[in-house]
C-alpha positions in Angstrom: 0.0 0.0 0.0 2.9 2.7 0.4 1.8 4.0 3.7 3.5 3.7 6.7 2.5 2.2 9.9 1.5 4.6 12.3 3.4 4.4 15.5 1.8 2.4 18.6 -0.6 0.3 16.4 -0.2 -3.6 15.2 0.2 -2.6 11.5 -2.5 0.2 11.0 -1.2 2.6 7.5 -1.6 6.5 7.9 -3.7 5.9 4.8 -5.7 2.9 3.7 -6.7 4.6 0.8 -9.7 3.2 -1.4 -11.4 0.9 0.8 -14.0 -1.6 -0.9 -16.2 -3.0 1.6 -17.1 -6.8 0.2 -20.7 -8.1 1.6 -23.4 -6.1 4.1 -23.6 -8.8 6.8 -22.4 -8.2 10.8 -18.6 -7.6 9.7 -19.2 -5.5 6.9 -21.4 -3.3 8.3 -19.1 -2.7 11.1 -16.1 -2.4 9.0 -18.1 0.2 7.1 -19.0 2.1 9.7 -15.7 2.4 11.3 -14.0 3.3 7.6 -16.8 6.2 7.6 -15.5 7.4 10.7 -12.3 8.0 9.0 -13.2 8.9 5.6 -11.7 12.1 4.3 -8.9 11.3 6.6 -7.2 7.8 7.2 -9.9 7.0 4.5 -9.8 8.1 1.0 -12.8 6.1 -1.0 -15.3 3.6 0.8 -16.8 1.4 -2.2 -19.5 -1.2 -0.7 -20.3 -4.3 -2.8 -23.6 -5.0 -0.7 -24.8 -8.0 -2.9 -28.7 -8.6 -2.8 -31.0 -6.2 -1.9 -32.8 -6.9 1.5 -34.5 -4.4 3.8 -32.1 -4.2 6.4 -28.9 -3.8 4.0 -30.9 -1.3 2.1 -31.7 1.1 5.2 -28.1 1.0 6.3 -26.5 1.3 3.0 -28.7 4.8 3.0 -27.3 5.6 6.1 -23.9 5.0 4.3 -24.4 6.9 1.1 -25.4 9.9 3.5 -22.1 9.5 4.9 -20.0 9.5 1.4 -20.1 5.8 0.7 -20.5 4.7 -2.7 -23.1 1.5 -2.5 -23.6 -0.7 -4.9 -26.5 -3.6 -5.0 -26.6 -6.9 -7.1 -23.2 -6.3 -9.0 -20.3 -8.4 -8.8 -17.9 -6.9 -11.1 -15.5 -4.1 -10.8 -14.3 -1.3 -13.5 -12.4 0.3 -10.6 -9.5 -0.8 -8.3 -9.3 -0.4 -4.7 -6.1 -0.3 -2.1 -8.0 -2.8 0.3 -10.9 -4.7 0.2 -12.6 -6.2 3.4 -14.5 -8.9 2.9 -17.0 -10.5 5.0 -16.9 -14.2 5.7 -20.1 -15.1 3.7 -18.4 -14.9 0.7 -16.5 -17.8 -0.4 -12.6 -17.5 -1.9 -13.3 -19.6 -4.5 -16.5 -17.3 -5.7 -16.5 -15.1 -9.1 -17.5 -12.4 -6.3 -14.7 -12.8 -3.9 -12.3 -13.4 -7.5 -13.4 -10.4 -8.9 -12.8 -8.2 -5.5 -9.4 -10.0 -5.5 -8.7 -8.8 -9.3 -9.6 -5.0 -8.7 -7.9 -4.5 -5.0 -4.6 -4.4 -4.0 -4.9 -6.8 -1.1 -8.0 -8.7 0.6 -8.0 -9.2 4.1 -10.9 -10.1 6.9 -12.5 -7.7 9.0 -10.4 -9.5 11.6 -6.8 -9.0 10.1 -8.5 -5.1 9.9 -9.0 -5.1 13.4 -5.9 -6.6 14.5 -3.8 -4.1 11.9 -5.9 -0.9 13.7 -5.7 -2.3 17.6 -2.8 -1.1 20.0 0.6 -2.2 19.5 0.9 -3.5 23.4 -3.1 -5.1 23.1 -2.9 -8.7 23.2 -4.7 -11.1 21.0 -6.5 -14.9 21.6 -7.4 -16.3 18.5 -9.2 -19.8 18.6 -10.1 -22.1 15.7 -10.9 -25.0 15.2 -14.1 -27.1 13.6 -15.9 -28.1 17.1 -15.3 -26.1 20.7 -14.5 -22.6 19.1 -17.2 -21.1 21.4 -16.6 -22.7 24.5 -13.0 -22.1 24.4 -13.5 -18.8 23.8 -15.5 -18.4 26.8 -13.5 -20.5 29.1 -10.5 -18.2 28.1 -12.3 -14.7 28.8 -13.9 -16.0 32.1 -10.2 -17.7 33.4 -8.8 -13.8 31.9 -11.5 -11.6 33.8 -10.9 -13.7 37.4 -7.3 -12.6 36.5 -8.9 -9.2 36.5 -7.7 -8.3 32.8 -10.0 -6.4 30.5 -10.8 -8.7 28.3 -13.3 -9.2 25.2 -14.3 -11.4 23.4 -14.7 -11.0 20.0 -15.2 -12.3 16.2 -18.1 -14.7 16.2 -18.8 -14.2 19.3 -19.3 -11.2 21.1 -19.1 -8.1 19.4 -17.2 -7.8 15.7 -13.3 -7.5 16.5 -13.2 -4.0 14.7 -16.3 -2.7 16.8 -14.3 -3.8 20.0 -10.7 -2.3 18.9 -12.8 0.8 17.9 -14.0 1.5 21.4 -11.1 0.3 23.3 -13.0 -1.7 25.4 -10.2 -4.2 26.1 -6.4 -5.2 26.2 -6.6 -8.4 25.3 -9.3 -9.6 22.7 -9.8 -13.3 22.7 -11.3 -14.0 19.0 -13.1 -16.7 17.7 -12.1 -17.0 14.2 -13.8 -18.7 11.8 -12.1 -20.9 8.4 -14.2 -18.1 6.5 -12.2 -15.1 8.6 -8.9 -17.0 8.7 -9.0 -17.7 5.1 -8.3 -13.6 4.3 -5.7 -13.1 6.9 -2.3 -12.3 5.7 -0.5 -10.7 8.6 -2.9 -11.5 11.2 -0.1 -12.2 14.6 -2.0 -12.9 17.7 0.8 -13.5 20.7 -1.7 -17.0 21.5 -3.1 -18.9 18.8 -5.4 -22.2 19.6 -6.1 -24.8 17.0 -8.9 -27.3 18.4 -9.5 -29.7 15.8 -9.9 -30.1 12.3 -13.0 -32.5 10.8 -14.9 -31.7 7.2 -17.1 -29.5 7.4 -18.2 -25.8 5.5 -16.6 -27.3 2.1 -19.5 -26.6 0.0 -17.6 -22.4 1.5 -14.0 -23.6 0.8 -14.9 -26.7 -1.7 -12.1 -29.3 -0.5 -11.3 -30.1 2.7 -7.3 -29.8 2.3 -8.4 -25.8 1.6 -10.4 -25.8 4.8 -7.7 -27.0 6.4 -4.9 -24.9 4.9 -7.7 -21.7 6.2 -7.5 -23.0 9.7 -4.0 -23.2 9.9 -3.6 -19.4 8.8 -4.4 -19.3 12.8 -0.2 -19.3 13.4 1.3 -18.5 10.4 2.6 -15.4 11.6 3.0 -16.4 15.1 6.8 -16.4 14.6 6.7 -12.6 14.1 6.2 -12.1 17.8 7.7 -15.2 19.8 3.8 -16.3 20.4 2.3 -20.0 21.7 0.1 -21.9 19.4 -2.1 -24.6 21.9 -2.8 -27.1 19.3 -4.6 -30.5 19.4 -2.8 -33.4 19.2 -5.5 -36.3 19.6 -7.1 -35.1 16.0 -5.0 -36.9 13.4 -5.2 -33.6 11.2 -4.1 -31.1 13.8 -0.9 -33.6 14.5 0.4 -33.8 11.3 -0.1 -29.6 11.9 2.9 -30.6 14.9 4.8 -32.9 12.8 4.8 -30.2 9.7 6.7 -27.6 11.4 8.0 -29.0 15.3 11.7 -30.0 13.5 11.1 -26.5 11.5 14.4 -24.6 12.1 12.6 -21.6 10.8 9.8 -21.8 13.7 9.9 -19.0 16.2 6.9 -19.8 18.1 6.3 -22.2 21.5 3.4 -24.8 21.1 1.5 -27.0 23.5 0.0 -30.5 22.4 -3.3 -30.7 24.1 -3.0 -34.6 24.4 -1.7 -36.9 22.0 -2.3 -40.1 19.4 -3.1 -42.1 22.2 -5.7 -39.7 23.7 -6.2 -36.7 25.8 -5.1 -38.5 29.1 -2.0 -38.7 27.5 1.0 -36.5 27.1 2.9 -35.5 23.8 6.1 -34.3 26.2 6.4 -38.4 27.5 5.3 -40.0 24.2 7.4 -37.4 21.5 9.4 -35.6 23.6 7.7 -32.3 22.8 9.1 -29.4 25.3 5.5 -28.8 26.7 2.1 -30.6 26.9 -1.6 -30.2 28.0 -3.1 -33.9 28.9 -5.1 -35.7 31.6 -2.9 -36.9 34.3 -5.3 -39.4 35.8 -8.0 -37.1 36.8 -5.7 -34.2 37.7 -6.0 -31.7 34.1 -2.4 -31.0 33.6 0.0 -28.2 31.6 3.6 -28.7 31.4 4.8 -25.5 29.8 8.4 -23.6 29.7 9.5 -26.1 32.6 7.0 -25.5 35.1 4.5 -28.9 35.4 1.3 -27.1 36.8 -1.6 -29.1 37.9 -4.7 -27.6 38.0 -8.0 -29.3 38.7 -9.9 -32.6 38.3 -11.9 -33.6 35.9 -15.2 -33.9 38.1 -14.1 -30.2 39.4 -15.2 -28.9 35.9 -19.0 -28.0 35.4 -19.0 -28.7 31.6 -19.2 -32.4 31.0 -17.4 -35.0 28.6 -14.1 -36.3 27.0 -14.3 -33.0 24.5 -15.2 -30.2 27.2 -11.8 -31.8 29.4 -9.7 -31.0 26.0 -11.6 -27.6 25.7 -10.5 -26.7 29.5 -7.0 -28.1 29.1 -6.7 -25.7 26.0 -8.2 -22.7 27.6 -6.0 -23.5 30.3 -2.7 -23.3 28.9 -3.6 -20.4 26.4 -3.8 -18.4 29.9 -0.9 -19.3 31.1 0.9 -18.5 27.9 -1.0 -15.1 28.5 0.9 -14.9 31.9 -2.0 -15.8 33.8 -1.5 -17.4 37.7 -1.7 -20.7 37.7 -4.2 -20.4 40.8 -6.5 -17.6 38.7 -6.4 -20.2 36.0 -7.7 -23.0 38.7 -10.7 -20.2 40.2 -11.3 -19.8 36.2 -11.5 -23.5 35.4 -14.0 -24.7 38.4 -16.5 -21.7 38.0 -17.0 -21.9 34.4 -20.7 -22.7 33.5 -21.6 -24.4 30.6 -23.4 -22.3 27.9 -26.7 -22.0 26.3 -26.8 -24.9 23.7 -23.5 -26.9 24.4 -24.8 -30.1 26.7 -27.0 -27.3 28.4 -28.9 -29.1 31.3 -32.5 -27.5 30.7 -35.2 -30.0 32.8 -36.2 -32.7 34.1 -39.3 -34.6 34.1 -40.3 -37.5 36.4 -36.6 -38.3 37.3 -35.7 -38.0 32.8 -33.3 -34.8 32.5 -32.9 -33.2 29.7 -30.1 -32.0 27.5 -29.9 -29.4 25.1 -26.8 -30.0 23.0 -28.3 -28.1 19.7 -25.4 -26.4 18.8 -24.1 -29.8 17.4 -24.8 -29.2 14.1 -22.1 -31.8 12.8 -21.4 -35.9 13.6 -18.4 -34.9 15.1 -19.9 -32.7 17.5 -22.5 -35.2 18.3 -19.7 -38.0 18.4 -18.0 -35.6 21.7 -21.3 -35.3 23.0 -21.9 -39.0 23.2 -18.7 -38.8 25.9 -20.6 -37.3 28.7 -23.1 -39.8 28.7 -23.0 -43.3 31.1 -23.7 -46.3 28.6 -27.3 -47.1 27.6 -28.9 -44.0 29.8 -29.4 -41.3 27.1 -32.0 -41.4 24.6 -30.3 -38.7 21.6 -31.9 -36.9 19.2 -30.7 -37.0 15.5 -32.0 -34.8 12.5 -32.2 -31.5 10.7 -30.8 -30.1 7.7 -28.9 -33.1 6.7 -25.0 -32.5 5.5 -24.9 -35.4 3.8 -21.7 -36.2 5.9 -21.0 -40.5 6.6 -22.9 -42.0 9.1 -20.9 -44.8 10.0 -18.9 -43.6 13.1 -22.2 -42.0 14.3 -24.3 -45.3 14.2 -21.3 -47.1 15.7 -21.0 -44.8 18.4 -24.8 -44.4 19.0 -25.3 -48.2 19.4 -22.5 -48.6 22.4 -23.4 -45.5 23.9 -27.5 -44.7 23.4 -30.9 -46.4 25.0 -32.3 -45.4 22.0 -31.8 -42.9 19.0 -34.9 -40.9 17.8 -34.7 -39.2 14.1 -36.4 -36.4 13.0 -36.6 -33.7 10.5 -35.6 -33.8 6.3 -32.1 -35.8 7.7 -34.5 -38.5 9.4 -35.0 -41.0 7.1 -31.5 -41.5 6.3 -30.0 -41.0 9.9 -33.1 -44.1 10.4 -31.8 -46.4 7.0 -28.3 -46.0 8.5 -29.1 -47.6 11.7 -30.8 -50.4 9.6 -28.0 -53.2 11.2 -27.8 -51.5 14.1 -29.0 -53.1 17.7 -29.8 -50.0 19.2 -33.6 -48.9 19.2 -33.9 -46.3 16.3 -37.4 -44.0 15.9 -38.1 -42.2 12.7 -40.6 -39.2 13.8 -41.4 -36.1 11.1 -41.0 -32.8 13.5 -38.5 -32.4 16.8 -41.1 -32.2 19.0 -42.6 -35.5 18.0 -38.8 -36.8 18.5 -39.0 -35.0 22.2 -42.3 -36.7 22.7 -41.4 -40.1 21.2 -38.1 -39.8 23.9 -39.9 -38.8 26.8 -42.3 -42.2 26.2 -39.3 -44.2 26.2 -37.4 -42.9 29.2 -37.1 -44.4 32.9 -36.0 -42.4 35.5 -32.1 -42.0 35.5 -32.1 -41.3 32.1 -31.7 -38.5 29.5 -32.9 -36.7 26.4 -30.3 -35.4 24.6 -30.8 -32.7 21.5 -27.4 -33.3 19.8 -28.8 -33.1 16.3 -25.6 -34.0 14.3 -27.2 -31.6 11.4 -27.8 -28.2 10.9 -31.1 -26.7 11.8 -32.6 -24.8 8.7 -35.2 -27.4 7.7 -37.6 -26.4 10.5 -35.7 -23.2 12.7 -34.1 -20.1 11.6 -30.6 -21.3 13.5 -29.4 -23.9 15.9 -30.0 -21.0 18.7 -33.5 -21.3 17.4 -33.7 -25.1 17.8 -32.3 -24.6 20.9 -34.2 -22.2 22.4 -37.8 -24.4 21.1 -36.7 -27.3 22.4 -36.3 -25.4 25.6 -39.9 -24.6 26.1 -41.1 -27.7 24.5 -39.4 -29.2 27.8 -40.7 -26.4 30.0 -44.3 -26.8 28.6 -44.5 -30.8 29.3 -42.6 -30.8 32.7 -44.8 -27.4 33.6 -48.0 -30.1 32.8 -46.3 -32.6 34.6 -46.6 -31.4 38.1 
């Protein structure tokens, strides 16, 4: 771009020139509004592809044009270039929209690589990826950070947009949850801690093979080297490893990392089995992080109010991104045991005549479901399985359903092919139309001591708006019956 990097910022130009604006969902419209503020100033041009027409994109894209923005509906091409275009994460990479964009600007980055370039040069920033436990990582990392007493946000996909938050200064370390779509348009992006969860197939239809999803998630700590930072990485994920294996012997690497367990499972440690420097594993039932020397031990397992095998890898990684933050290994413990789980992730949410009920709606892919089949005692929980089917396989699900489940119920437009692939399988398998008949049909089947678990393995748009949606029905659908229960 030409422009130099004004002093006390990450990387934030004197001028960012012609700014194109790329999409009119949360991010662009905050990216918008912030290049407004600077228009005539820091900001030369502001160009906003908006893409269809809606109500809502239309009344704020007025608001924009009153400002000096130059808004543009339903057009996909450019006869102009631009110095930067920001692009929100709707739009695919691999789209003539995003392509075209590409063509006409001089770079492309995310609304989070803007944020990061405009934020303070002594800010710190989280940034946590992964395919399942994004969210309640997140979390667990701003809760452990605020009982430190930090001023913390959270930011990206959850929370407020990361360029919304840097604008108002409302924190010194911003803990981002960062999605493949975000990551994918980074190019400098260098938070000091960097967490990789996991990586299963998913959102390809967005990045159309699964070795470019991948390659997006990994963008997390590419430029972690820049500043000496600490990527927590999973090591039980077979895709995540090879991550380790790709750049551990990497003379070039300039950045600590932390295996959050290892092939042999999270109760194992990387440091013992590969001779890694660190590690983050289950020692016994003591959650454990060996990191620059020290061995800390932290909590047990039962101490933790979010249940099952993948919430104990969640903690552990939370756990040691604090402590590469700087944080006390006893704020870290206060953070870890007071942690309550959140609204759709294995969200307790009733109980009827001894049945309790589960609402684990957020899992909107098997693998997701497959963790949340971890928290349950054998033969006790009665899941329900359905939705907007993904089209994903089935086998490890039907496997896992038959050793684990009572029963499975399935439901929606996925539910007669979640029921054909239990065909062989010895577990008691429903096929119902609608969720509540599947919450009905469950509750008919249940003894006292079990549960009903909504952990839908598919997304929710055949019958609700979002998974929070689902959730949040299935919520008073349990309400209703156990209110005409008493």
């Amino acid at each position: 771009m030409g422009a130099s990097i004004i002093e006390g910022t990450k990387a934030a130009p004197t001028c960012w020139g012609d700014v194109l604006i790329l999409g009119l969902g949360k991010s662009g419209k905050a990216a918008a509004s912030y290049c407004l503020n600077l228009l005539g100033g820091r900001v030369k041009s502001v160009t906003i592809a908006a893409g269809e027409k809606n109500d809502a994109a239309l009344e704020f894209a007025a608001r924009c044009e009153a400002l000096g923005a130059h808004v543009v509906f339903d057009m996909y091409t450019f006869k102009d270039t631009y110095d930067v275009c920001i692009v929100s994460p709707g739009i695919s990479q691999f789209s003539r929209f995003y392509e075209n964009a590409k063509a006409a600007s001089t770079e492309v980055i995310s609304e989070v690589e803007f944020a990061w370039r405009e934020s303070p040069a002594d800010s710190r920033w989280v940034a946590v990826t992964g395919t399942n436990g994004k969210t309640t990582t997140t979390s667990l990392i701003t809760h452990i950070l605020k009982c430190a007493g930090e001023r913390v946000a959270a930011v990206g996909n959850i929370g407020n947009t990361c360029i919304e938050a840097v604008g108002n200064g409302e924190a010194d370390v911003y803990v981002c949850e960062a999605s493949s779509f975000q990551l994918a348009s980074c190019q400098a992006f260098a938070p000091e801690v960097a967490v990789l969860l996991n990586i299963t197939p998913d959102h390809l239809y967005w990045h159309m093979t699964f070795e470019a999803y991948a390659e997006a998630k990994k963008q997390v700590y590419a430029n972690l080297g820049k500043n000496q930072g600490t990527l927590v990485i999973d090591a039980v994920c077979d895709v995540t490893r090879d991550c380790v294996k790709e750049f551990k012997n990497d003379p070039k690497r300039a950045f600590d990392y932390i295996p959050v367990g290892c092939a042999a499972g999270i109760d194992h440690s990387m440091k013992e089995a590969c001779g890694s420097e660190n590690a983050a594993f289950l020692d016994g039932n003591m959650l454990r992080v060996d990191f620059k020397g020290e061995e800390v031990e932290l909590v047990g397992e039962g101490d933790l109010l979010i249940k099952g095998e993948h919430n104990v890898s969640n903690a552990l990684a939370a756990a040691a991104a604090a402590l590469a933050c700087g944080v006390d290994a006893a704020q870290v413990r206060e953070g870890l045991v007071s942690f309550k789980p959140l609204e759709h992730r294995l969200e307790p949410c009733g109980e009827i005549g001894g049945v309790k009920f589960v609402n684990d709606s957020k899992a909107t892919n098997v693998d997701a479901t497959l963790k949340a089949l971890s928290a349950f005692a054998p033969h006790t929980a009665i899941f329900l399985l359905g939705g907007n089917d993904k089209g994903t396989d089935l086998d490890e699900l039907v496997e896992a359903c038959d050793a684990k489940c009572k029963a499975v119920v399935c439901f929606g437009a996925a539910g007669e092919r979640f029921f054909d692939a239990f065909a062989n399988a010895g577990v008691k398998h429903v096929r119902v139309e609608h969720m509540e008949d599947a919450l009905d049909t469950a509750i008919s089947m249940a003894q006292p001591g079990d549960e009903v678990v909504l952990s839908p393995a598919c997304s929710s748009f055949d019958e609700f708006d979002s998974f929070e949606h689902r959730g949040k029905v299935f919520k008073q659908l349990v309400a209703f019956r156990a209110s005409n229960a008493r």
